[in-house]
N, C-alpha and C positions, 0 to 999 in steps of 0.2 A: 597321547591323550585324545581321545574320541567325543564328541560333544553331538548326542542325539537330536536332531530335528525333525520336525515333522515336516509329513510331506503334506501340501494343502491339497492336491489329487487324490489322496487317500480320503474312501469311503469311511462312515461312518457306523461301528458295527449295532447293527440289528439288533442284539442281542442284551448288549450292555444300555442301549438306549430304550427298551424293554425293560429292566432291570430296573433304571432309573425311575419309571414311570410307575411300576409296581409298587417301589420304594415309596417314593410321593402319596401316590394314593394311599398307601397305608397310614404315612403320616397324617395326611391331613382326615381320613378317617377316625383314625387315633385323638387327632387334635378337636374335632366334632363331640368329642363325651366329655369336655370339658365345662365349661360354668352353661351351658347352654342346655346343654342333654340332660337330662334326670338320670338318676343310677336306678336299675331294674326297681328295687325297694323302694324308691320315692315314687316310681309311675305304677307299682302294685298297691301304695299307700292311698293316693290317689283315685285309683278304679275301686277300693273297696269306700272310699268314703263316701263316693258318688251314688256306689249299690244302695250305701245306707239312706241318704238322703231320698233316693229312687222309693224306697220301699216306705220310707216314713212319708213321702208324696202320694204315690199311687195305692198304699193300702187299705185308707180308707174307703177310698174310692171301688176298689177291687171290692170290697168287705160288702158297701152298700148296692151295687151292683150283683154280688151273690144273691143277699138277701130278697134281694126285689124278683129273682129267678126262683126260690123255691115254691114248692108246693106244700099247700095249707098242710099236711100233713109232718113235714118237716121241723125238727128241733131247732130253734135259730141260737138259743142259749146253749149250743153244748159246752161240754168244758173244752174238748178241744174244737179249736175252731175250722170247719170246713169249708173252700173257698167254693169248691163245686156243688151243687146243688144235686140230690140224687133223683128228684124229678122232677126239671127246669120246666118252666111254663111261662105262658106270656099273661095268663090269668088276671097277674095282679096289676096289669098296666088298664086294662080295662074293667078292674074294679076300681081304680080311682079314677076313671070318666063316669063313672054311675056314681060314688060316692058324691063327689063336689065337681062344680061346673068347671073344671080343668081347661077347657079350650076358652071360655069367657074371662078367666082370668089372666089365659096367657099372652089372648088379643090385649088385654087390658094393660098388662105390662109391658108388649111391645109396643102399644102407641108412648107408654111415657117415654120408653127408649129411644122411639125415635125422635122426639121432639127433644129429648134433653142432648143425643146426637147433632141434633140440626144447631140447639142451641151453640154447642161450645163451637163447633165447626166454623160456625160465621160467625161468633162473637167473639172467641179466641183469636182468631185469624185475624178478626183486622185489629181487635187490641195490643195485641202481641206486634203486628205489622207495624202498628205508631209508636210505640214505644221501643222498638227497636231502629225501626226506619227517618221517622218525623219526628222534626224538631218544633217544641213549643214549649210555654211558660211552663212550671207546675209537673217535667216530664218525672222529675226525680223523688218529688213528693208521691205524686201517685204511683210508682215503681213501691217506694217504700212502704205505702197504703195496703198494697198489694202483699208483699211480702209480711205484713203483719198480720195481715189474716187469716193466714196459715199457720201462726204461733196457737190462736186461738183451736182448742177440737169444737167437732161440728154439736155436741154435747151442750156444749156453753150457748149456742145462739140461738139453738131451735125453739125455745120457747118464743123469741120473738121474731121468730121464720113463722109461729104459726100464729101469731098475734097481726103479722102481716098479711099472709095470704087469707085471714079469716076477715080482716079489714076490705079486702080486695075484691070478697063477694065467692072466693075460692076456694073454701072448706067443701069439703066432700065430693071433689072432685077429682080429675086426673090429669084438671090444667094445674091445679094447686097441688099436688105430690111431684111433676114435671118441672113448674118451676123454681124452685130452689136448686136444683142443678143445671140449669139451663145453661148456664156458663161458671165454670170452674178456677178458682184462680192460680193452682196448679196446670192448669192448662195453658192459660195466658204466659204466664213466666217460660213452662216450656216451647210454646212457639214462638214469644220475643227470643229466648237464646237461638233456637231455628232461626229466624228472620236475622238475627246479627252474626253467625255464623257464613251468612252467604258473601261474600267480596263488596265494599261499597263502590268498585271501579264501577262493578257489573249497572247501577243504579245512576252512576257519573253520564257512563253511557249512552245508558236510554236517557238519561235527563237534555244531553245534548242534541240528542237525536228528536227530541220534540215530547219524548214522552210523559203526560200526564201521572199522579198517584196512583188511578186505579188500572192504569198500564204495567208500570213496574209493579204492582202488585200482581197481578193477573199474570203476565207474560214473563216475570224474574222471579217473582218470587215464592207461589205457589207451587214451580215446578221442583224446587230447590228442595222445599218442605212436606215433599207427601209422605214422606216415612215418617216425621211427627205426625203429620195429621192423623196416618194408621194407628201409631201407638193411642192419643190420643181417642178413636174410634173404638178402638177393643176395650180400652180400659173405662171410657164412659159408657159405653152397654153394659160391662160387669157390675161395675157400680148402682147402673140404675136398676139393671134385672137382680139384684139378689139385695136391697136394699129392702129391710123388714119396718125397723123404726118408724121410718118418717109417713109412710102409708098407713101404719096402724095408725098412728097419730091423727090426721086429718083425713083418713076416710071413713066411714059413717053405713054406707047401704052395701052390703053384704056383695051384690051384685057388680062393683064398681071397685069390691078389691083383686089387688094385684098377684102373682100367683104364688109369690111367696109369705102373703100374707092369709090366702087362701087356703094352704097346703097345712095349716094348723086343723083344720077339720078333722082332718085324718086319724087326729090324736084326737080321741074320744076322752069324754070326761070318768067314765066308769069301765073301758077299755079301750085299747089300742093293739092296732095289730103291725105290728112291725113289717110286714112283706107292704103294705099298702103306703106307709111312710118313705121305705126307700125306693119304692114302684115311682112316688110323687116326686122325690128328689133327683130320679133320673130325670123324668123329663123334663123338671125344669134345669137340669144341669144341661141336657141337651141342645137348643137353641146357642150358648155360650161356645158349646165346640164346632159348630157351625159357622157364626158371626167371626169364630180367632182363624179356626181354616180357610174363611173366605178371604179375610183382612189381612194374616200373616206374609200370603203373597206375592201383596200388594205394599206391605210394610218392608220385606229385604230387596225389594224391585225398584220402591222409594228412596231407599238409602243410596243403591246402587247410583241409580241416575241424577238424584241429588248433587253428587260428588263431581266438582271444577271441573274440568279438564282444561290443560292448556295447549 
């Protein structure tokens, strides 16, 4: 009776350790379309729902952009709707600089922007900074101050937003449209979570190291939070540039409104021409793509660099 042994000098063959490897790969390619991989139908499910949402975003948009390219000669009511224009013109962008003072109201709306910009910037930041960072009496009452006045819509207060500002000497102005968003308290709450988010070692640290409040704030904690401060930055210019209400409200001299409040000229009372309306709505939609191209970024650059490393 013969009992097989291996020889441990024997090579190990090429071929079947090849085999093996194939094998493997396979499996664990195999094993990859398991709870993790979508099946072809859920990622086709998927890309069509995305088309839809794509088209229910961008069609308007596509629609009023046609519209502002045709020429006066063109049908804009057909029954079927055409995105192209059969003879595009720049025409009607400079019929509405002749219509209404378009550039006086758009300087007019970006100075509010930028002062309601400046406001939450530095108001946000450092309220947000103390109530995430600094301890004092009262921090949880006014946290929950805070967060109630967000229960409230902006509907309910404005009468006595302009019961104030008219107190203040600030009716028909473009300090009194500026300040009521000056600081936002959706903004504040988003930078306290930013500011509590950051490590409290990192602030141990510098506290040992001799550093002052507006050190760690400056040097720990501003660098941590510029991708808030971007969101924050896009989303208070949208807000202040296409904000209608509160302008009509307390502005008064024709010359001193803003351009979304402006842009109703266009709409005549005994006619209106549609190519000059959506002529008005590009360019005020323009500045918006501008401000988010410049800030976007600076917003994924923010997040990046934000993030610990150890």
């Amino acid at each position: 009776m013969t009992t097989a042994t291996t020889d441990p000098r024997r090579k190990p063959d090429p071929s079947a350790e090849g085999g093996r490897r194939t094998k493997g790969a396979k499996e664990a390619k195999g094993g990859a379309r398991g709870f993790n991989t979508p099946s072809r139908a859920r990622t086709a499910t998927r890309y069509l729902l995305l088309l839809l949402v794509l088209l229910l975003v961008i069609g308007p948009f596509l629609w009023q952009l046609s519209t502002a390219l045709k020429g006066p000669t063109e049908d804009v009511y057909t029954r079927t709707p055409s995105f192209l224009p059969d003879q595009p013109t720049l025409g009607n962008f400079g019929k509405v600089a002749d219509t209404i003072p378009v550039w006086t109201y758009a300087l007019n709306s970006l100075t509010v922007a930028a002062v309601c910009i400046a406001g939450n910037v530095v108001g946000c930041t450092l309220a947000g900074y103390a109530l995430a960072r600094l301890r004092f009496r009262g921090a949880r009452l006014l946290l929950g101050l805070f967060l109630a006045t967000l229960v409230l819509p902006g509907e309910v207060t404005i009468v006595s937003q302009y019961v104030l500002v008219r107190g203040l000497g600030l009716a028909d102005s473009l300090a009194g449209v500026a300040l009521p968003g000056a600081i936002a308290m959706l903004n504040v709450l988003l930078m306290r979570t930013a500011f509590a988010a950051v490590p409290a070692e990192l602030d141990q640290a510098a506290l040992v190291d001799g550093a002052n409040v507006w050190q760690r704030l400056w040097y720990i904690g501003l660098p941590n939070v510029r991708g808030m401060l971007s969101v924050i930055v896009i989303f208070t210019f949208i807000g202040a540039w296409d904000d209608f209400l509160w302008p009509l409200i307390v502005l008064n001299d024709p010359q001193k409104y803003t351009l979304t409040v402006g842009l109703q000229y266009l709409n005549g009372t005994f006619s209106a021409n549609p190519r000059l309306i959506a002529a008005g709505t590009m360019i005020a939609f323009l500045p918006i793509v501008v401000v988010f191209a410049v800030c976007q970024r600076f917003f994924f650059q923010g997040v990046e660099e934000g993030a610990v490393k150890g």
